[in-house]
N, C-alpha and C positions, 0 to 999 in steps of 0.2 A: 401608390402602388406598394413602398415599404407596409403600412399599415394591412392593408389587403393582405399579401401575404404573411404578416407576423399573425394572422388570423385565423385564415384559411389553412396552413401548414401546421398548429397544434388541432385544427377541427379534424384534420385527413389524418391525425396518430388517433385522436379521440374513435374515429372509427375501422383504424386498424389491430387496437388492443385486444377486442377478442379474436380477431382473425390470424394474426401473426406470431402468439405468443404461445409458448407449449407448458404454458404453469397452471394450473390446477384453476378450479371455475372461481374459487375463493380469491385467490390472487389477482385471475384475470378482474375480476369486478373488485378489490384495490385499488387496481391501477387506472380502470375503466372511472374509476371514483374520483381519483387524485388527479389526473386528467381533466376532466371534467370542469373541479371546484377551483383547477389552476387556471383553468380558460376564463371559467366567470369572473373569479378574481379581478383578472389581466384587463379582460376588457369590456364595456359595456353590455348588460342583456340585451339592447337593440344592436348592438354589432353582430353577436354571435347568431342571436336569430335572424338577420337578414345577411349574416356568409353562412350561415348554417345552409339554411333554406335554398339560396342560392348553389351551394357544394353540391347537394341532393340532387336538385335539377341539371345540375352538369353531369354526376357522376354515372348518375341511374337511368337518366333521356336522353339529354341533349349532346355528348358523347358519341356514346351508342348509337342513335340514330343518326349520326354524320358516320360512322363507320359504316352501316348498311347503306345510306346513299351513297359513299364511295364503292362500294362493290359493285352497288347500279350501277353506278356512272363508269367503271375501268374497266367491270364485267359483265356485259346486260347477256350477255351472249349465255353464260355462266348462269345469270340471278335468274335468268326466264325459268330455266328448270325448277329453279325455288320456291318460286311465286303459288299463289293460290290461282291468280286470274292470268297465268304466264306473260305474254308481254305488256298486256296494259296493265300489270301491277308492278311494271319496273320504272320507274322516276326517271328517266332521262328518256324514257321512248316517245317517240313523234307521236304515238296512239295517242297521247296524253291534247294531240293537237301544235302542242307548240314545245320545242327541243327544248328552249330555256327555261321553259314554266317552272320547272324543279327547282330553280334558284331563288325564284322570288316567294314560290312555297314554301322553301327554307328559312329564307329569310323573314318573311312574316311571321312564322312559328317560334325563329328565335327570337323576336321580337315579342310577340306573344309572351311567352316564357317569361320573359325580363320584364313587361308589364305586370304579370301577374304578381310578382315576386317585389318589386316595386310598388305596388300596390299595397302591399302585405306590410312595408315596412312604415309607409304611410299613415298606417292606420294606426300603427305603434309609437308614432310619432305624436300623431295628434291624441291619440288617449293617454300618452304618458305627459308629452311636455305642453300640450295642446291645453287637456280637459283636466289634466293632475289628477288623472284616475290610475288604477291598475291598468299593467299590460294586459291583450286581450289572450297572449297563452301565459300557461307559468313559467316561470324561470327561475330555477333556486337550483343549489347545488347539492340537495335533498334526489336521491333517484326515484323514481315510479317502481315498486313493486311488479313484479312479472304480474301476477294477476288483476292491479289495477292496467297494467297496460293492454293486456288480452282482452276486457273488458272494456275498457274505454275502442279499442280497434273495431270491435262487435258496433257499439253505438254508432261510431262516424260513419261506417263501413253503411250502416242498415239509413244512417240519416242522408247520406252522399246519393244514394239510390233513391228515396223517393223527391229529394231537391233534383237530379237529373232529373225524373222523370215529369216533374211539373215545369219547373224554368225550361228544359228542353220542348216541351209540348208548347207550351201556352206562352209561353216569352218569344221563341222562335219559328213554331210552326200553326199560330192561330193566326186566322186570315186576317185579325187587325189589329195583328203586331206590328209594330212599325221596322220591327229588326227581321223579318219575315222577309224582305228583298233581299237586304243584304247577305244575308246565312245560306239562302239558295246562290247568290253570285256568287258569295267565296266557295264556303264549307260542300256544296251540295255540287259545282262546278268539280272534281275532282271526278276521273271516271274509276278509280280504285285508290285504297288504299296503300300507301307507302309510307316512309321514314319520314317521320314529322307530320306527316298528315293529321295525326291528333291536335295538335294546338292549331291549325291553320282552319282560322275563318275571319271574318272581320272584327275589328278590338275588342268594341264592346257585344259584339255575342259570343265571342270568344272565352269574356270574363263570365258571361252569363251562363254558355254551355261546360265550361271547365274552369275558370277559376270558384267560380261561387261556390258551387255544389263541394269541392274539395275546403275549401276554407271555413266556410262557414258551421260547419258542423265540430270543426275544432274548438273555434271560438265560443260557438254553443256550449260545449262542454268544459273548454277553456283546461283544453290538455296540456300535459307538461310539454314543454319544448322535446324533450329526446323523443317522447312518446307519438308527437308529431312528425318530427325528421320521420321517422319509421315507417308512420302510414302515408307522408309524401312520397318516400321510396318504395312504399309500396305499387301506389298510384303509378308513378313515373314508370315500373316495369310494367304492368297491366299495360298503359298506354306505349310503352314501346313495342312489345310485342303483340298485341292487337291490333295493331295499324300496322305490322311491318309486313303484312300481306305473302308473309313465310306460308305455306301447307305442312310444314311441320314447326308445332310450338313444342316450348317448354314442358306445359301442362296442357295437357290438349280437352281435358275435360273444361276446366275452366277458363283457360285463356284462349282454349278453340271455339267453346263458348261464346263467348266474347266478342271474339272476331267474329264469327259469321252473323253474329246480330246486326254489329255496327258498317259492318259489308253490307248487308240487305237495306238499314237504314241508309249510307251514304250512296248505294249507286238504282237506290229506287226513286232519285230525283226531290225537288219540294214538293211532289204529289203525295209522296210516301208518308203513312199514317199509322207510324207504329217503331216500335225497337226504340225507344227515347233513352231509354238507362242503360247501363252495362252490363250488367246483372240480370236484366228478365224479369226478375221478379216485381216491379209496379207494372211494369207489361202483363205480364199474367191476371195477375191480379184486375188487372180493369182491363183485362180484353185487347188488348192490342199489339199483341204479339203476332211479328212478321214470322212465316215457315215455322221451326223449329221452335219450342218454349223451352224453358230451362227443365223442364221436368222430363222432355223430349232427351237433353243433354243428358241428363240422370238415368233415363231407360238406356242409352245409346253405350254408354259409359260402363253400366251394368251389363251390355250384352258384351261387349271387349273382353272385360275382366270373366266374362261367364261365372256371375255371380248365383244364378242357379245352380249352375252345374256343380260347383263349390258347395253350397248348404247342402245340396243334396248328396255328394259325397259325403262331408263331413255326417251329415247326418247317418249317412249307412256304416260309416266306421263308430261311429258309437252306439250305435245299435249292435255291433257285432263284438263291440267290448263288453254291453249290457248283460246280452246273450253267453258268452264267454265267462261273465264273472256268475250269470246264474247258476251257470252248469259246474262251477268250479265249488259253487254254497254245497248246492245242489250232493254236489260227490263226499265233503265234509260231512256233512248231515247222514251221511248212509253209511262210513267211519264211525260214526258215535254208536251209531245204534250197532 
C-alpha cells in the first residue's frame, strides 16, 4: 500500500501542475517537466505506466461512473427525467428485469477495467524482463512536443476505429465466432445503456470489443507514455458519457453522436447488423450504418448552429462593405478630377 501511494500521490500533482497553478505556460511546463523526470527517477517505468494507466481509468471512468450509478440508485425518481430511454435507462430499475442486476454489471465492468489494465502491465513485463526487448510504449523523461502528440492522437484515434470496426464485426458478431454467444448473453442482454455499461460484457470479448482496439494502436505507434495517458483519458470520457444514457451531453455533436450509435447497436439485440465503431465512419464507409450516419450528425449539427444562415449573412455584410468602399473610390476619383 506505502509503495502504491508513494506512486500514485506524485502522478495526481504530475497531473494537477497545469490545472492548479497561475504561472506563466513556461513555468507551468518547468515544473510539468521536473515533475515528471522526478517520478521516473524515483521509480520504475513499469510502475509509473501501470499506476499511470490505472490513475486514468479511476479518475476519468471508473469514478465517474459510480457517481452517476449512485444518483440512479438514491435518485431514480430524479435520474428518469435525465435519461434518454427514461426509466429503462436508470440501473437500478426492475425494467432492467432483475433489481440487483446493476451490481453485478458494476462489478464485472470493474473487473473488466482491472483486466484490461493488468493485461497491459503483463505485456510490459514479458517484453522487458521476459524477451529483453524495449518496452511496448516509450518512457523517457524527454516530453512529446504538442505537435507530435496532436499527430500521433490523429493516428490511434483513425487506427482504434477501423480495429473496432473489424474485431467488433467479425470477432463478435460473425455467425462462427465462437465469442458470438457469449457477447449476446452479456453485452447485448442490457436493455439500455447506463454507468459502466461500456466495459461490461464477457472477459474475453470484452478485451476484444475495448481493450484491443484502444491498446493496440498505441503499441503500434509505440506512443510516448504521457501522450498515451491522454488519449486513454480521452477514451475513458467518450465511454463515460456515451453510455451514461444522459439526453443531454457535453458535446452533443460528437458524444451525442456517439451515443445514439452505440444505443441503436446495443438494444437492436445480436440480430443487429451495423454501428460496430464509435465513430461511424468504417460504418459509412462499408455500408452499415444503423439510422443516422455521421455525416447525418454533421448536417444535424450544421442546422443547430444555422450554418447557412451565418455564410449567408456574413456574406451580405461584405458585400455591403464591398459596395460601401466602391462608392467611397468611386467619390475620390470625382475629387481629383
Amino acid at each position: 500500500m506505502d509503495a502504491l501511494l508513494s506512486t500514485t500521490f506524485p502522478f495526481l500533482s504530475l497531473l494537477s501542475v497545469p490545472l492548479l497553478t497561475n504561472y506563466t505556460t513556461s513555468l507551468n511546463l518547468l515544473f510539468f517537466y521536473l515533475t515528471w523526470s522526478t517520478l521516473l527517477l524515483s521509480h520504475t517505468p513499469l510502475k509509473v505506466e501501470f499506476l499511470g494507466t490505472l490513475a486514468v481509468r479511476l479518475l476519468f471512468y471508473l469514478l465517474p461512473s459510480y457517481m452517476f450509478l449512485a444518483f440512479d440508485c438514491l435518485a431514480p425518481s430524479v435520474s428518469v427525467a435525465t435519461k434518454e430511454h427514461g426509466e429503462v435507462g436508470v440501473a437500478s430499475t426492475s425494467e432492467h428485469g432483475d433489481k440487483g442486476r446493476w451490481k453485478r454489471v458494476a462489478g464485472w465492468s470493474t473487473l473488466n477495467v482491472l483486466l484490461g489494465v493488468g493485461l497491459q502491465a503483463g505485456v510490459e513485463v514479458l517484453l522487458i524482463h521476459g524477451l529483453g526487448v524495449r518496452s511496448a510504449l516509450k518512457i523517457t523523461t524527454a516530453l512529446p512536443f504538442p505537435y507530435a502528440v496532436a499527430k500521433d492522437l490523429v493516428r490511434v484515434f483513425a487506427v482504434r476505429e477501423v480495429l473496432s470496426y473489424t474485431l467488433h464485426r467479425f470477432a463478435l458478431h460473425h455467425s462462427s465466432s465462437p465469442l458470438r454467444k457469449s457477447h449476446k448473453q452479456w453485452y447485448h442482454s442490457l436493455s439500455a445503456p447506463y454507468s459502466l455499461a461500456a466495459h461490461y460484457d464477457f472477459p474475453v470479448a470484452y478485451l476484444v470489443r475495448v481493450f484491443l482496439p484502444t491498446y493496440l494502436p498505441a503499441v503500434l505507434f509505440r506512443l510516448h507514455l504521457l501522450t498515451y495517458l491522454l488519449f486513454l483519458a480521452l477514451v475513458s470520457l467518450e465511454e463515460l458519457w456515451a453510455y451514461s444514457g444522459y439526453h443531454v451531453l457535453p458535446s452533443g455533436f460528437i458524444l451525442g453522436g456517439i451515443a445514439r450509435r452505440q444505443e441503436r447497436h446495443l438494444m437492436g439485440g445480436d440480430g443487429v447488423e451495423g454501428n460496430y465503431a464509435a465513430y461511424g465512419l468504417a460504418d459509412l464507409l462499408v455500408g452499415t450504418s444503423l439510422g443516422s450516419d455521421v455525416l447525418d450528425d454533421v448536417r444535424d449539427e450544421a442546422g443547430r448552429r444555422d450554418v447557412n444562415g451565418r455564410v449567408g449573412r456574413k456574406a451580405k455584410e461584405v458585400g455591403k462593405k464591398v459596395k460601401k468602399g466602391g462608392r467611397k473610390a468611386r467619390g475620390r476619383d470625382g475629387d481629383d478630377d
